[in-house]
C-alpha positions as CSV (number, residue, x, y, z in Angstrom):
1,X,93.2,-81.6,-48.1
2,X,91.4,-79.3,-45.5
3,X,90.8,-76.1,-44.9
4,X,88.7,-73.9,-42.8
5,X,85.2,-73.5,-43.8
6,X,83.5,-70.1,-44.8
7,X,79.7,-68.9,-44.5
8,X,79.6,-70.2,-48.4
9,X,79.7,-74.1,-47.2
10,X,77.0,-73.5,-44.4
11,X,74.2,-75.1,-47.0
12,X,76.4,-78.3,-47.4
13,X,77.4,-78.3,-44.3
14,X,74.1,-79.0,-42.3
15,X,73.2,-81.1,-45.2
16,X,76.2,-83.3,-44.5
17,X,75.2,-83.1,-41.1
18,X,71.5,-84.1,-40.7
19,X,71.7,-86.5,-43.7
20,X,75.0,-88.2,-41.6
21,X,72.9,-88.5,-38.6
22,X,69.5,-89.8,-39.9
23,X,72.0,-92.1,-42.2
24,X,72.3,-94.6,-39.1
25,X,68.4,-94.1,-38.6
26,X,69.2,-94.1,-35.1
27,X,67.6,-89.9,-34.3
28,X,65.0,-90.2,-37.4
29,X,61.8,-89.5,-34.4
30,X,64.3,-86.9,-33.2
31,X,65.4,-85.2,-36.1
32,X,63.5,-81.8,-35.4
33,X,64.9,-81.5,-32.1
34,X,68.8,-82.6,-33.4
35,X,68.5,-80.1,-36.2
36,X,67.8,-77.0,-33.6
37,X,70.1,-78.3,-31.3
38,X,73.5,-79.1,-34.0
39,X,72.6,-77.1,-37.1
40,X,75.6,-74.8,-38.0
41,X,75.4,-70.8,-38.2
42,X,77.4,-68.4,-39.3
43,X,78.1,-67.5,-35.3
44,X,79.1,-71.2,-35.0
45,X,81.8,-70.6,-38.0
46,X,83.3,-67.5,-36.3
47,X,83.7,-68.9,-32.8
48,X,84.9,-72.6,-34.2
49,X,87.4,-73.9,-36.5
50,X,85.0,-76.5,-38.7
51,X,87.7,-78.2,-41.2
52,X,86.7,-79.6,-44.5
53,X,88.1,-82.4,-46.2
54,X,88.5,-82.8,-49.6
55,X,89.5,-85.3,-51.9
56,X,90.7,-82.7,-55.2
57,X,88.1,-80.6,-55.3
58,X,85.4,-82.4,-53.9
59,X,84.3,-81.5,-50.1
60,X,83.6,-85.4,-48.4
61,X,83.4,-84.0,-44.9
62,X,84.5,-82.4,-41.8
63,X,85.5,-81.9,-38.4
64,X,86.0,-79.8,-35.5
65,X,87.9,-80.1,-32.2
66,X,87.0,-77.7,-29.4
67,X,89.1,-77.6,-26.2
68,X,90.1,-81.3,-26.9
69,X,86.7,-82.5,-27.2
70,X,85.7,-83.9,-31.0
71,X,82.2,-81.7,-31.6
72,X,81.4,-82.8,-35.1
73,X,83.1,-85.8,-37.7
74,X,80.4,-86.2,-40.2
75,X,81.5,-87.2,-44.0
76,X,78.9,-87.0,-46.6
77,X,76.9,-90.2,-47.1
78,X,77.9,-91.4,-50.5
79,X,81.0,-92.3,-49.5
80,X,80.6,-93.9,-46.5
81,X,82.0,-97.5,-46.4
82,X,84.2,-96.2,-49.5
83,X,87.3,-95.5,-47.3
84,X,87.1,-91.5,-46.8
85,X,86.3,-91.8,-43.8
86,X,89.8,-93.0,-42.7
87,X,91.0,-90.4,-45.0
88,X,89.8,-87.9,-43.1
89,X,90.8,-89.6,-40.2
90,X,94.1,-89.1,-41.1
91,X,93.7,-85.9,-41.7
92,X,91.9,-85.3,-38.3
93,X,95.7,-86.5,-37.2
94,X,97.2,-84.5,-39.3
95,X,95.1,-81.1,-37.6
96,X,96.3,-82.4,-34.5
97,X,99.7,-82.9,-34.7
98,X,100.0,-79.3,-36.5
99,X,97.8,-78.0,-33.3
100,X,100.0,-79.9,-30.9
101,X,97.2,-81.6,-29.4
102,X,97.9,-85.3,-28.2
103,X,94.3,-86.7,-27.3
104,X,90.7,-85.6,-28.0
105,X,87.5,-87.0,-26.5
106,X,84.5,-87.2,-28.0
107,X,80.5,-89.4,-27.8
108,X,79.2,-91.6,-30.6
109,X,76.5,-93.9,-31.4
110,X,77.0,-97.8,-30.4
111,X,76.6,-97.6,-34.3
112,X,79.9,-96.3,-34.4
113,X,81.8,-97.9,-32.4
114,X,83.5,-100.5,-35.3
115,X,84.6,-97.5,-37.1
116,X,86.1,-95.6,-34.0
117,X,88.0,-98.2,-32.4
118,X,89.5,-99.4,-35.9
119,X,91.0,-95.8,-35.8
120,X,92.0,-96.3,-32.1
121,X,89.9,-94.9,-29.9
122,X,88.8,-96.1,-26.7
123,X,85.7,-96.5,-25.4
124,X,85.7,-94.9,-21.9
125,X,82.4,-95.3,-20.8
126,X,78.6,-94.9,-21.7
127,X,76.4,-91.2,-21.3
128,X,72.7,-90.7,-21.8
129,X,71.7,-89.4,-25.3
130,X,70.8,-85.5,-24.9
131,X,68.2,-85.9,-27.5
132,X,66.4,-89.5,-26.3
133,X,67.1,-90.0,-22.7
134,X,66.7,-93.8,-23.5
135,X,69.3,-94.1,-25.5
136,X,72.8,-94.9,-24.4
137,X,75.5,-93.7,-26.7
138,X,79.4,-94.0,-26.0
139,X,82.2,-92.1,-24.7
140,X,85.5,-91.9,-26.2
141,X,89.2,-91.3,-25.8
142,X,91.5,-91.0,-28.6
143,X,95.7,-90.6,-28.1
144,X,98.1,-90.1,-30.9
């Protein structure tokens, strides 16, 4: 199930967020600088549409597309590896279809990349992290 979230989920949210992020361990020595660059606000939940997915009543994530570009996929960390993450997946289709919109892009860790091409993106090329200039992360293109 999704639906829109409201000032009341900001807390979970960015917890979702920066715990999904340091989970891969990949930005821990950057975490200061990721959290003032990607933490949520409630001017953030005006301007976007950040979807939540739930399983019942349990929140497990969420997701946002911006002008075709994938800004945030994050599901909480207790259930990675349990299969939500296709779930929402297939809701992330699901948004798309209703929104008529036939491809997103979008940039992940290399850590990633097993999960995202399962679902059926593809890698289109490599970009410089914005938060360790030494770090190369990957560039996507996903069609449905």
């Amino acid at each position: 199930m999704l639906r829109k979230a409201e000032i009341k989920d900001l807390p979970w949210l960015n917890q979702v967020l920066i715990q999904g992020e340091m989970y891969w361990k990949e930005n821990l020595p950057y975490k200061n600088q990721f959290i003032q660059l990607y933490t949520l606000t409630e001017n953030t939940l005006s301007l976007k549409d950040i979807m939540i997915f739930s399983d019942g009543e349990v929140a497990c994530g969420f997701f946002n597309i911006c002008e075709g570009e994938l800004e945030y996929f994050y599901l909480d960390t207790y259930l990675i590896g349990s299969g939500y993450g296709r779930k929402m997946w297939l809701s992330l289709n699901e948004y798309m279809t209703f929104h008529q919109l036939t491809e997103i892009h979008f940039v992940s860790s290399q850590s990633l990349k097993g999960f995202y091409c399962h679902m059926g993106a593809k890698v289109t090329g490599e970009e410089v992290s914005h938060l360790d200039h030494k770090k190369i992360i990957l560039s996507y293109r996903y069609t449905i």
